[in-house]
C-alpha positions as CSV (number, residue, x, y, z in Angstrom):
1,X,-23.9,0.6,17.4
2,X,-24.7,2.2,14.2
3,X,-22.5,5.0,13.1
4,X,-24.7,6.5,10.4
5,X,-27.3,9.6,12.5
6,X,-30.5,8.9,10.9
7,X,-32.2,8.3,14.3
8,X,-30.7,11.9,15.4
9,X,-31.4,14.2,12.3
10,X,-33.3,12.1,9.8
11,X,-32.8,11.3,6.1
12,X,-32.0,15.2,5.8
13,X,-27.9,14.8,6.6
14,X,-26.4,17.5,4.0
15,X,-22.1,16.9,4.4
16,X,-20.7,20.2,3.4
17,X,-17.1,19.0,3.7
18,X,-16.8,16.2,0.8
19,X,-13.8,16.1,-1.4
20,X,-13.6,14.7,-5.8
21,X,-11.0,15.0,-8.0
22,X,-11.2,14.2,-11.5
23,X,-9.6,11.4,-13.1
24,X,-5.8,10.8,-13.0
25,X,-3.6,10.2,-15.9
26,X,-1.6,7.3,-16.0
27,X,1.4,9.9,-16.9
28,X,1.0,12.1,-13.8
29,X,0.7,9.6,-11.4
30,X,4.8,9.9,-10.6
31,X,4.2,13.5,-10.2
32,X,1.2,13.8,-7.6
33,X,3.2,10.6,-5.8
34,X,6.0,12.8,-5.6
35,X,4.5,15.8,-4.5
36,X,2.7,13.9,-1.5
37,X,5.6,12.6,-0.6
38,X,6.9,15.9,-0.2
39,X,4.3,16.6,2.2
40,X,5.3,14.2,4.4
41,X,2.7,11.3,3.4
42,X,4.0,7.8,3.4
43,X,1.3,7.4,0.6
44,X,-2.1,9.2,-0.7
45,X,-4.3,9.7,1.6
46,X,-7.4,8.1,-0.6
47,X,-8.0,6.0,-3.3
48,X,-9.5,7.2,-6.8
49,X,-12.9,9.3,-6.3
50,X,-16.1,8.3,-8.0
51,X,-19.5,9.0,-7.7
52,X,-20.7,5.9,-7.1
53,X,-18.3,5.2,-4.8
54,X,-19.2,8.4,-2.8
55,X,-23.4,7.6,-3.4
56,X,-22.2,4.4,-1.6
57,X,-20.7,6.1,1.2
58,X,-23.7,8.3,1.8
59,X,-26.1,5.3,2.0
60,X,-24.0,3.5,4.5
61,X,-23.9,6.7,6.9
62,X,-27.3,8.4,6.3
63,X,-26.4,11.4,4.5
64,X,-29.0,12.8,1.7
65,X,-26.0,14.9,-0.3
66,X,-22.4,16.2,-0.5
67,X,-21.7,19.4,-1.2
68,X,-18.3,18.5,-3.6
69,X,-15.1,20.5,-3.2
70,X,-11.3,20.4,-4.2
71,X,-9.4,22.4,-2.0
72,X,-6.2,23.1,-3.7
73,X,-3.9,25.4,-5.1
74,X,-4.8,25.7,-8.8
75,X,-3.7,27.7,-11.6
76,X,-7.1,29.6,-13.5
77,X,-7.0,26.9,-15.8
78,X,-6.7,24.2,-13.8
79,X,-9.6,25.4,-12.3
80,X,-11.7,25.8,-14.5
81,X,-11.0,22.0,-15.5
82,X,-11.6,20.9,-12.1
83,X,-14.8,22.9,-12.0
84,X,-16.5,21.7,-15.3
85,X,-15.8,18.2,-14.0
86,X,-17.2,19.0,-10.7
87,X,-20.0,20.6,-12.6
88,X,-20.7,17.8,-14.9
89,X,-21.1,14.9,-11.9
90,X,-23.5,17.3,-10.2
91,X,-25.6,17.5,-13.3
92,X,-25.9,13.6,-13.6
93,X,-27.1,13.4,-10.1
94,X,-28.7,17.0,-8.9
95,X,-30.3,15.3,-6.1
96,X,-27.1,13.9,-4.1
97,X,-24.3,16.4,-4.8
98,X,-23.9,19.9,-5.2
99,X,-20.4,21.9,-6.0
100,X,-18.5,24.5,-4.3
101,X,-16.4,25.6,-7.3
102,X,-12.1,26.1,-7.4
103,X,-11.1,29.7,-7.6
104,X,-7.1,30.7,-8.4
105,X,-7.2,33.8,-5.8
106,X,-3.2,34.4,-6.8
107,X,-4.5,35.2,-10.0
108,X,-7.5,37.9,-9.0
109,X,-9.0,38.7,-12.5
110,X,-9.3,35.1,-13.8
111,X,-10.7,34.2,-10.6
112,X,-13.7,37.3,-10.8
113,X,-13.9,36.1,-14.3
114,X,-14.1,32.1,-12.8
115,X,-16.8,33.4,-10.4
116,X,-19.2,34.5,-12.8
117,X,-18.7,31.1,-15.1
118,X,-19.1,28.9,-12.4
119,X,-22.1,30.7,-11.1
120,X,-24.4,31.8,-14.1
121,X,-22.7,29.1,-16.4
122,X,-22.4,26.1,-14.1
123,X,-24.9,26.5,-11.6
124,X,-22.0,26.3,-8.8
125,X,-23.8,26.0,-5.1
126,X,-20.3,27.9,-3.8
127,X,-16.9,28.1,-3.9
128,X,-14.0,26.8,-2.3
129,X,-11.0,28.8,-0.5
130,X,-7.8,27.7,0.5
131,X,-6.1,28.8,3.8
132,X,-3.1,30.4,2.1
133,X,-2.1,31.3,-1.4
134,X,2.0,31.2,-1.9
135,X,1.8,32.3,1.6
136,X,-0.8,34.9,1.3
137,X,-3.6,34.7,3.7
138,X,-7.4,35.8,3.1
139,X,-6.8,39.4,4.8
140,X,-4.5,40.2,2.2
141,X,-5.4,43.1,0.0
142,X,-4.6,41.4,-2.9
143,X,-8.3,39.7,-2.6
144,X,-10.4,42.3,-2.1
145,X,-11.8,42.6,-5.8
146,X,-12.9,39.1,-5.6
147,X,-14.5,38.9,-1.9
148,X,-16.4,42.0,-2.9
149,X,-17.7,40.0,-6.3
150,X,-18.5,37.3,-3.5
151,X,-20.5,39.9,-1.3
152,X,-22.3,41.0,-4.2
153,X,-23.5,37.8,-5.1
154,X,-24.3,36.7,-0.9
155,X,-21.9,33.7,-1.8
156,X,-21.9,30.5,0.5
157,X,-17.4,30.1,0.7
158,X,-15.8,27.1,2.1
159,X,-12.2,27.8,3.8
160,X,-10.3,24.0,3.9
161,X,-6.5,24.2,5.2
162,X,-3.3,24.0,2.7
163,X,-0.1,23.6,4.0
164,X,1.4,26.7,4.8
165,X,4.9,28.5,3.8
166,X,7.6,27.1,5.3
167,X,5.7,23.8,6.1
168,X,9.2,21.8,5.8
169,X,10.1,23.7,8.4
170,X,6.8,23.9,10.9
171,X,5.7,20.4,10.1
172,X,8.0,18.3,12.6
173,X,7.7,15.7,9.7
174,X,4.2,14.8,9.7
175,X,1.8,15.3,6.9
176,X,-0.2,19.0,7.1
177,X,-3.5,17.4,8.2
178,X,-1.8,16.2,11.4
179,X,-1.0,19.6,12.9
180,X,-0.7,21.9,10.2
181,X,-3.6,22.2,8.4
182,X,-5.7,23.1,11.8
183,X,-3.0,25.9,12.6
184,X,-3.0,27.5,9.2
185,X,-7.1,27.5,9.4
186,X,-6.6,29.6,12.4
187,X,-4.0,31.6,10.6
188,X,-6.2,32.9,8.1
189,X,-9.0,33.5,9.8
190,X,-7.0,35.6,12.2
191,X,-5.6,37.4,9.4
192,X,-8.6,38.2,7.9
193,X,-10.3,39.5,11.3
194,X,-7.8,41.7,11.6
195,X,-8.5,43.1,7.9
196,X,-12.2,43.0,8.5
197,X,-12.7,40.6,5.7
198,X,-16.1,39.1,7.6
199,X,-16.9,42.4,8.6
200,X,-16.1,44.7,5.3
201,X,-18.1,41.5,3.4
202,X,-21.2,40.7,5.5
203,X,-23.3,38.9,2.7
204,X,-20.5,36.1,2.1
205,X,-21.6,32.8,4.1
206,X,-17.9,31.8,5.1
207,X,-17.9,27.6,6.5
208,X,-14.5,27.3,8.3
209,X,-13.5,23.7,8.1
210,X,-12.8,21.2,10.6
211,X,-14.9,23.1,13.4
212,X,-12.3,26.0,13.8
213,X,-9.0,23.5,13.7
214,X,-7.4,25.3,16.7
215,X,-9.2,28.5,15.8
216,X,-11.7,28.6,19.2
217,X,-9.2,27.9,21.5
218,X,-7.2,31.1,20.5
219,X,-10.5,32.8,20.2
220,X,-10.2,34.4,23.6
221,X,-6.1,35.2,23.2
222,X,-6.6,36.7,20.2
223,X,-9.4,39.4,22.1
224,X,-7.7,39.8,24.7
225,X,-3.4,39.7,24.0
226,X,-4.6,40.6,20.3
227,X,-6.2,44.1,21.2
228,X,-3.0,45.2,23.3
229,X,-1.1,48.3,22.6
230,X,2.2,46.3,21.1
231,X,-0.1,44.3,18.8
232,X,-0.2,46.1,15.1
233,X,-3.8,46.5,14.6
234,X,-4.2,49.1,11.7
235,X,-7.8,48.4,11.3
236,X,-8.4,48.9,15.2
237,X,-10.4,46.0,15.4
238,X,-12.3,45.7,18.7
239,X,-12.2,42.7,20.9
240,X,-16.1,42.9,20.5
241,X,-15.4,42.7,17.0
242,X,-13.2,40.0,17.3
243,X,-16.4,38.1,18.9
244,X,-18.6,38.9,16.7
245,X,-16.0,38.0,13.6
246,X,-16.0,34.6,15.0
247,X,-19.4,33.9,15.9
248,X,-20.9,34.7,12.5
249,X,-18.8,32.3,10.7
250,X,-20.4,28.4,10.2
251,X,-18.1,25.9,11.2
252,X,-18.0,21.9,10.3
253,X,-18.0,19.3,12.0
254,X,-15.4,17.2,10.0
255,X,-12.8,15.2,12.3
256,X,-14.2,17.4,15.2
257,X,-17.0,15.5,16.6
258,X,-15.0,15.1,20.2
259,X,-16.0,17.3,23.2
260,X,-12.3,19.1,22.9
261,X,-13.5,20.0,19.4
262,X,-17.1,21.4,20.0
263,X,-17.2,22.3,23.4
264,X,-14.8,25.3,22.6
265,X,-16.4,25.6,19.2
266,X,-19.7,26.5,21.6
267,X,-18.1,28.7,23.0
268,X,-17.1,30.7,20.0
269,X,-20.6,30.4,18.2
270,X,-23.5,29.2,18.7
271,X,-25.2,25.5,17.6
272,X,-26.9,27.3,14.5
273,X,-23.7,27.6,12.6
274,X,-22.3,24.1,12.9
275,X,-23.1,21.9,10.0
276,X,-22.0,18.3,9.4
277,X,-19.1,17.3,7.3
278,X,-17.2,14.4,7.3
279,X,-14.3,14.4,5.0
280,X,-14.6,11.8,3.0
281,X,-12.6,10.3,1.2
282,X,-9.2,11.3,2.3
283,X,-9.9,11.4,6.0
284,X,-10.2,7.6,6.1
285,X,-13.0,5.0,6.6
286,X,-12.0,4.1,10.4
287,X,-11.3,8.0,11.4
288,X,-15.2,8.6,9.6
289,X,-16.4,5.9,11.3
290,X,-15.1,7.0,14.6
291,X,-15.8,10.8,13.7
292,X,-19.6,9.6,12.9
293,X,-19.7,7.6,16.7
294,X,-18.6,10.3,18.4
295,X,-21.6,12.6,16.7
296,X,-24.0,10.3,17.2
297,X,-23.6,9.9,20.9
298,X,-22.6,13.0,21.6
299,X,-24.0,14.9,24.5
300,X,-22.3,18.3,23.6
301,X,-25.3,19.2,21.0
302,X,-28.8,17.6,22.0
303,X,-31.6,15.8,19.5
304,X,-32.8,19.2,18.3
305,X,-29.1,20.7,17.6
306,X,-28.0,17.9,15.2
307,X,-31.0,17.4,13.5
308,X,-30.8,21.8,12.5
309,X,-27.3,21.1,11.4
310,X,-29.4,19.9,7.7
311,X,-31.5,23.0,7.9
312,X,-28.5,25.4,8.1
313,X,-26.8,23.6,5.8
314,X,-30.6,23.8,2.8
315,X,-29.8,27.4,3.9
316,X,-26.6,27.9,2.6
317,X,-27.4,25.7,0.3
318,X,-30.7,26.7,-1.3
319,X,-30.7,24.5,-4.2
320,X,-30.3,21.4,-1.6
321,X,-33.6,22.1,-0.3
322,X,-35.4,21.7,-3.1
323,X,-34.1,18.6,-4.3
324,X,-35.0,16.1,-2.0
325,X,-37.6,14.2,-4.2
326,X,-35.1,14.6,-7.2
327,X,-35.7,12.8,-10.6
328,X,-32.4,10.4,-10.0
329,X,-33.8,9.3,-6.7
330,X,-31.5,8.0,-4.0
331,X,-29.7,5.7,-6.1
């Protein structure tokens, strides 16, 4: 059986949760060895990135275009590296990739200074969020400035999971995607119901990663146990508030096609805010391929369901849309 979905959505597949990275110098090669083995990994989790290489994944598995992202902890300058690179291989091919640009939230002013250059200079599709920022989550006040540039400008954000403070600690010696990474998602998120973020920034498209990680499972605890009188809730957030928090959010389908993953997703949201994504590279060719299978016979969303998943995505995605009988073709 094939795993690519073509007979289920078409040739319209947009995969909103696809990783680059620039080129690596020979001389820090020790360095980002060293710092994944600190997180646990016996080795990286991926090979060097390169367009082709990704255009070559997308015609094995049906997907029209990735929407490019790098979701790390980066210093404003580092950013701005990583997002003229990212900028520059959506240039060459318009038609198959789109960026969701780096922004250094510990450093607010550089980042609302990063938003406008990556926006009006680069012709970024969106940006990209980490979970946590030297332990600060997204309801921390410290963020404001720059979620309210994002609401002015109705910005499509992507949340991916870091690993969080303490991780040496929390980890139980496995790498952060293993466990981790889908706890901190639900971290923030939390965090920032509880501040309002999604309800004090309306206009901001927010895609959680990896459907939610554990996120819909505590969606009901956190309405329920969360709204109790020992729980500090400054903000007196409702537990109908908590719901509709949630449920506005868009959620990806990344290492989450399984019933466990999207039959509590369902119940958080509705099918109109999932959108595909598949991780690719670091998630693996066999945990893709497996990922893909399980989407493609799924019974959890129906013909109709999958196939929208491309038509939310052209509408967070505008540019996307409008690109489909690019110049560059599918090559």
């Amino acid at each position: 059986m094939t795993t690519n979905l073509r007979d289920r959505t078409g040739d319209d597949l947009i995969d909103v949760h696809a990783h680059y990275s620039p080129p690596i110098p020979d001389d820090r090669r020790p360095a980002i060895l060293a710092a994944y083995q600190r997180g646990n990994f016996l080795f990286p989790p991926a090979a060097n990135w390169t367009p082709a290489l990704a255009v070559e994944f997308m015609e094995a598995y049906g997907i029209r275009a990735q929407v490019l992202s790098n979701p790390t902890q980066l210093t404003a300058e580092s950013a701005r590296r990583f997002n003229d690179f990212g900028a520059e291989v959506v240039a060459n091919k318009p038609d198959r990739f789109g960026l969701l640009a780096n922004l250094s939230l510990h450093e607010p002013v550089e980042a609302l200074s990063e938003i406008d250059r990556a926006a009006d200079d680069l012709n970024a599709d969106g940006f990209v969020l980490v979970t946590n920022y030297d332990g600060r989550y997204l309801g921390d006040p410290l963020f404001d400035d720059v979620f309210a540039a994002l609401n002015d400008r109705a910005a499509t954000v992507f949340v991916h999971p870091v690993e969080p403070a303490g991780f040496p600690h929390l980890s139980c010696g496995r790498p952060g995607p293993v466990i981790e990474f889908p706890m901190d998602t639900a971290r923030t998120v939390v965090d920032a119901i509880y501040a309002r973020v999604f309800l004090r920034y309306p206009r901001i498209n927010f895609i959680i990663a990896h459907a939610g990680g554990v996120l819909p499972v505590l969606a009901t605890r956190v309405a329920t146990a969360g709204m109790l009188g020992w729980v500090p809730n400054p903000n007196n957030v409702t537990a109908d508030e908590v719901g509709a928090q949630l449920a506005g959010l868009y959620y990806d389908t990344a290492l989450s096609a399984h019933p466990n993953s999207l039959l509590p997703l369902l119940e958080t949201t509705t099918a109109s805010h999932i959108v595909f994504g598949s991780d690719y590279p670091p998630a693996g060719e066999s945990v893709i391929e497996t990922n893909m299978r399980l989407l493609r016979a799924t019974n959890v969303l129906d013909d109709r369901e999958l196939s929208a998943m491309a038509t939310t995505a052209t509408a967070l995605f505008p540019r996307l849309a409008g690109v489909r009988d690019g110049p560059t073709g599918y090559g």
